[in-house]
N, C-alpha and C positions, 0 to 999 in steps of 0.2 A: 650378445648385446642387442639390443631389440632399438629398431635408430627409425625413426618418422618425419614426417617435412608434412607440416602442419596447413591443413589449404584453409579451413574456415573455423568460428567457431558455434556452438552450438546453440540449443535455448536457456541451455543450461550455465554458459559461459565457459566448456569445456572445447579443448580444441579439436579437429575434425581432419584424423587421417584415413587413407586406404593404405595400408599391407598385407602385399600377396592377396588381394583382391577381396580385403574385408575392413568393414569401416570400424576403426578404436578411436575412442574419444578421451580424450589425456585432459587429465584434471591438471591447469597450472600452464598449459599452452598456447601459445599466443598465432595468430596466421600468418605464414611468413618463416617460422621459424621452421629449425631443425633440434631433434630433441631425442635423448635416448631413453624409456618408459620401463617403468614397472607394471604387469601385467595387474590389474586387480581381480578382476572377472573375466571370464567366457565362455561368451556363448554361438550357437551355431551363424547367427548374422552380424554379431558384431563384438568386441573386445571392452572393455574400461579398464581405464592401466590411470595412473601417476608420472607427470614426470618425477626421473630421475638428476637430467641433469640439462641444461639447454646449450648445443652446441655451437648455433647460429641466431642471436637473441634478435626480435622485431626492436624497430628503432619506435615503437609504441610502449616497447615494454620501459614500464617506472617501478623503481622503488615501494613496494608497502609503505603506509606509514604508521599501520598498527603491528606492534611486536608480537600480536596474536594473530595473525591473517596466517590462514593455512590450516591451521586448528578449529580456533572458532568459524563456523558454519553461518555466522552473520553477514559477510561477504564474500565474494568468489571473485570476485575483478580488480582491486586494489594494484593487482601489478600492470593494467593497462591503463595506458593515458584515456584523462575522462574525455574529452571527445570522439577519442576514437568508441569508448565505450557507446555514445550516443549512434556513431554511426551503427555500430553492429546490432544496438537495439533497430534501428529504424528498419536493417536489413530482415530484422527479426520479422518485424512488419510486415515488409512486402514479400518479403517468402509465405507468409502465411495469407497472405488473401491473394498470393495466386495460386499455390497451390490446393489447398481451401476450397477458394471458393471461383478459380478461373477469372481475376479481373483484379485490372493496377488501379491504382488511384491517380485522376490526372492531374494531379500538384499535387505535389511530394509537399506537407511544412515544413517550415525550420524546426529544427528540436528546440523544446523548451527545456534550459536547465537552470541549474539555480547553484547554490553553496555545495562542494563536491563533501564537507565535512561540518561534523555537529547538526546537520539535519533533521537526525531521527528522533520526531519527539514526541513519539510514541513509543515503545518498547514492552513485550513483553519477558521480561528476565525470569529463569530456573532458579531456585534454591536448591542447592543440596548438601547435607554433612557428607563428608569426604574424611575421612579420618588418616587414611594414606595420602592425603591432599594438604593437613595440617587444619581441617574444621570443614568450617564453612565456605562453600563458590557460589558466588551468584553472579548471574550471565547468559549467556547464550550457550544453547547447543554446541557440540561441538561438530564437526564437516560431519553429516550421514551418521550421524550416534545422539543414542541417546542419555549419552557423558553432558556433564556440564564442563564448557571450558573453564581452565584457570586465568580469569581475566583480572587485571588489576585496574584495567583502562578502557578505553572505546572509542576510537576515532570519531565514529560517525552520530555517537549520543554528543548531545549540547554537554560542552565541556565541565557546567559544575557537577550534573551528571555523571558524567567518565571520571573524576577525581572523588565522586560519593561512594566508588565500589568496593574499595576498601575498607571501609567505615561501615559500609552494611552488611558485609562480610563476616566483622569483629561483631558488630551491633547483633546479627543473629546467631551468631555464636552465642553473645549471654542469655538468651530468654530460654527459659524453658519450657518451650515449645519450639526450640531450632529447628526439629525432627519433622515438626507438624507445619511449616509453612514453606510450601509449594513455589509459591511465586511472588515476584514485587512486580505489578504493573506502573510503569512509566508512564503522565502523559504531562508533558509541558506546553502547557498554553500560554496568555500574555502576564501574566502575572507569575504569585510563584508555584515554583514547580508542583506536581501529586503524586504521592508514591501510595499505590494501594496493593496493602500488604494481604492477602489470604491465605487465613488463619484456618486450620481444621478443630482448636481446640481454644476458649476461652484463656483472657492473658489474666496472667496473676499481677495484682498489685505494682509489687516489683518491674515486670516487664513494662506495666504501662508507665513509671515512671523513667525507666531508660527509654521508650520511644517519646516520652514529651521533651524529655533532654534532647536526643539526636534532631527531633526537629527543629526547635527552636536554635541548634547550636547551624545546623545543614541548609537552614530559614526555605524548607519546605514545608508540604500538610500532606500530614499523614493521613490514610482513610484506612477503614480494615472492610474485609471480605471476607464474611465467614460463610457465605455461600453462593449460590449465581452471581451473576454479574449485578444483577439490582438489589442484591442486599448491600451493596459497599454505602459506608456510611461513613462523615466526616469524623473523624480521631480526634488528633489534635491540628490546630485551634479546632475545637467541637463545632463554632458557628461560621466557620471558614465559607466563605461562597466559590460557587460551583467554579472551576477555569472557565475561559473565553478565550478565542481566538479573535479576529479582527477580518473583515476582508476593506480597507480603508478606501478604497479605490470603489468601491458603491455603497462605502456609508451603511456597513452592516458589520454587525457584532452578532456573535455566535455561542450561546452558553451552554455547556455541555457538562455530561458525568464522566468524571475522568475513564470510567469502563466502556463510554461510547467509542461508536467508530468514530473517528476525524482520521483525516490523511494523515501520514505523518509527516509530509515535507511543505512548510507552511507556504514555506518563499515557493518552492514548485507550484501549490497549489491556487496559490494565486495569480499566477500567469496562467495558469490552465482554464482560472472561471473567466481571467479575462479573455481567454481566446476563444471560448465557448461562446461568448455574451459575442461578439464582434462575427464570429461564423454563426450563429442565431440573427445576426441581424432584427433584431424587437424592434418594432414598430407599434408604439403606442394604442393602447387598446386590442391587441393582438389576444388569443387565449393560447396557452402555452401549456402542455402537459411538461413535468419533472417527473419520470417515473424513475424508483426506486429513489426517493428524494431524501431519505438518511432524515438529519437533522434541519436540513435547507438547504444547506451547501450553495446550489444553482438557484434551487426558489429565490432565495429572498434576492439575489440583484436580477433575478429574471423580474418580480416584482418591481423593482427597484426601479428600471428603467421602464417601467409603465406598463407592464403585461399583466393579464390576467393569468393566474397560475394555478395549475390544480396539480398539487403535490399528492403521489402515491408510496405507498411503503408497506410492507411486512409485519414492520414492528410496531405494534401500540405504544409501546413505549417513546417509539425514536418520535414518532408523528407527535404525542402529546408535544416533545420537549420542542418539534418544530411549530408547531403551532404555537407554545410561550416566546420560541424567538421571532415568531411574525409578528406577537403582541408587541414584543420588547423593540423592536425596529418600527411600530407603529404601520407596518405590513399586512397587517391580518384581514383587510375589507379588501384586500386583492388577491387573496391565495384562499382557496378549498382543499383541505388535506383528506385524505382517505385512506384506512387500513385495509391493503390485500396484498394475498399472495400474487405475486404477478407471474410466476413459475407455474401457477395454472389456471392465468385468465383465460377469459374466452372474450367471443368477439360483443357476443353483448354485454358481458360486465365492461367492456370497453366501451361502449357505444351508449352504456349509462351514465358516463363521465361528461358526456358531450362530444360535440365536435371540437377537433384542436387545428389551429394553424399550425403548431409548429408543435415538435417534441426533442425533449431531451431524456436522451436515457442513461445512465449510472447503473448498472449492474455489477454484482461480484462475480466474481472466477468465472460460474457457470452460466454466465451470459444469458441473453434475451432471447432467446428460442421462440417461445411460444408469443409472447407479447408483440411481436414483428410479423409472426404468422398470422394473428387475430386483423391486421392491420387491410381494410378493406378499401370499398371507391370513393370515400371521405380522407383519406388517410391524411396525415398531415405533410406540407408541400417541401418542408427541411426538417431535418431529423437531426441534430448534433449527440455521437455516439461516443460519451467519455468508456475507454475499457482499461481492466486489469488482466485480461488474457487475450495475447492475441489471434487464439486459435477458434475460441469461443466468440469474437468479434469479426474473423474472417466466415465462418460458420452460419452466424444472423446476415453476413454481409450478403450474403449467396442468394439469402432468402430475399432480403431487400432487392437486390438488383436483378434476379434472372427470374423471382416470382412476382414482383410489387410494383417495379418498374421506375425502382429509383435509378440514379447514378451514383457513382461514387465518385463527389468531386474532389477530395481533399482528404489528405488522413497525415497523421505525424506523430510522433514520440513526444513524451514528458520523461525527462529521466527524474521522476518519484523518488528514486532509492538508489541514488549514485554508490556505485562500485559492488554492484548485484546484478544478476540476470533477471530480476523484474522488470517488468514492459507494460508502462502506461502506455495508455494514449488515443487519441481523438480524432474522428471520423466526422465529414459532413456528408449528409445526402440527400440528393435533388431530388424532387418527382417529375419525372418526363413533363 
């Protein structure tokens, strides 16, 4: 029998033992506990096993409260209490920019969390005919496969959502193209919901009259996708207007394609701009770079509270639709948008933008590398660094502080994607 006493857990949300002087990482183990493992993997520096059975259970450990946790691969934390979940994200944190990049942050934030459940509203769900399954699954991955689980529910999708999966289930079972359509992306904004379906093969007749039924009966809008992400186009109601979200607290509305990025955690996300805007400190007439500025997200209440903003971005597309929402919030005579890759600026395409007081940067996974490098004896004097990785955040952080000569006065968790080992979160840094 193979028995471990659980010291920490990992980035993964796995727990973190030594036996006989090699570290196994137990899917399903909580720190604290005593647990006896099934081995899954090994290799020469380390084991991955499963618990089998927990003999000494943490008094963090709670109940799931989805009947598919374990299975579906949508969350990995559901059996630890969400606080404690936030503490371990934050320790997530500061493991990683010390070891990293050799330096702690000096104030620790509070974590910002928000609704532990129906959050997600965003989603991208699998289609697949399963024939030994009884038709059709649509869902999530299952843990480390690329199974589709058999979900009939979702804790963490907004609840008309989790109650629609069955019905979309049946729904693509009838058309004939069940074979051909891949995916339903989810995105719930303030209005009603969008499910945009991608189709590999034109719908017949028929099919389009059962998806104008399931809409109208499920009182979503359908969009179809029969190719990249910018051909999805509205279905049914055909003249349906595009979702919005709200950030109300600086008097900005957000209009988006349901295939764009938006966070998924709305309530999260708007504690997060308000902490931003408050560790930004804006002071009126200030010039403010947004780099990787998506849709607006930051721009428009960095605008909002009186700054001049120059929004950068990657996508043509995302900047056109932010530049319609600088229109639509009557923002646009305070924000300059510009299309670049910022994964390979340099220090003069940076120094063509102008001088900035202050910068906020939003990057994906693979963080701000080079754009922090480019940062020269103008540099801007606070930097607010929202991240979704914190190794890639501890990584820029090293550059900032031991090449550029910031500090790092504050850093903290957003728990984004309660009862998951994803790690928001947000960084302030000073110039000497």
């Amino acid at each position: 029998m193979n028995i471990a006493d659980i010291e920490s857990l990992d980035h993964d949300g796995r727990g973190v033992a030594h036996v006989e002087g090699k570290v196994v990482f137990i899917e399903g183990a909580l720190p604290g506990e005593r647990v006896t493992y099934a081995r899954l993997r090994s290799k020469p520096k380390f084991d991955t096993a499963r618990v089998e059975a927990v003999l000494k259970a943490s008094s963090q450990r709670v109940a799931p409260r989805c009947p598919h946790f374990g299975v579906c691969g949508g969350c990995s934390m559901q059996h630890l209490e969400l606080d404690a979940q936030a503490a371990i994200k934050q320790r997530v944190l500061e493991d990683a920019f010390w070891h990293i990049a050799r330096i702690r942050p000096e104030t620790i934030l509070p974590p910002i969390v928000g609704p532990a459940w129906g959050y997600r509203r965003r989603a991208r769900l699998t289609v697949r005919k399963v024939v030994k399954k009884g038709g059709v699954l649509v869902g999530f991955h299952e843990k480390k496969s690329s199974y589709v689980a058999d979900m009939t529910c979702c804790a963490v999708l907004p609840a008309p959502i989790s109650a629609l999966l069955p019905q979309l289930r049946r729904l693509v079972g009838r058309l004939s193209i069940a074979e051909r359509l891949p995916q339903i992306e989810v995105a719930v904004g303030d209005g009603p919901a969008v499910l945009v379906l991608r189709i590999l093969e034109p719908l017949t007749p028929a099919d389009e009259d059962l998806l104008r039924a399931f809409a109208d009966e499920a009182a979503v809008h359908l969009w179809l996708q029969p190719g990249g992400p910018d051909t999805a186009v509205p279905f049914h109601p055909a003249d349906a207007p595009w979702p919005t979200y709200r950030l109300p607290e600086f008097d900005v509305t957000l209009r988006f394609r349901p295939t764009d990025f938006t966070q998924v955690n709305h309530d999260v996300n708007r504690m997060l701009v308000r902490r931003a805007m408050n560790l930004m400190q804006v002071r009126m007439g200030e010039t403010i770079a947004d780099m990787f500025c998506g849709l607006g997200n930051f721009t428009l209440p960095l605008a909002r509270l009186g700054a001049r903003v120059v929004g950068v971005e990657g996508s043509a597309a995302l900047v056109a639709r932010a530049r319609e929402n600088a229109v639509a919030n009557g923002l646009d005579e305070r924000i300059d948008y510009h299309v670049a890759n910022l994964f390979s600026v340099t220090p003069e395409r940076l120094a063509g933008w102008g001088r900035f007081d202050k910068m906020l940067i939003d990057p994906p996974r693979e963080g701000a590398v080079e754009l922090v490098k480019c940062l020269g004896d103008e540099a801007p004097a606070r930097i607010v660094y929202v991240s979704c990785n914190p190794a890639t955040l501890a990584r820029d952080a090293a550059v900032l502080v031991h090449e550029k000569g910031y500090r790092l006065v504050s850093a903290g968790i957003a728990n984004m994607f309660p009862h998951t080992s994803h790690v928001e979160s947000i960084a302030l840094f000073v110039r000497r």
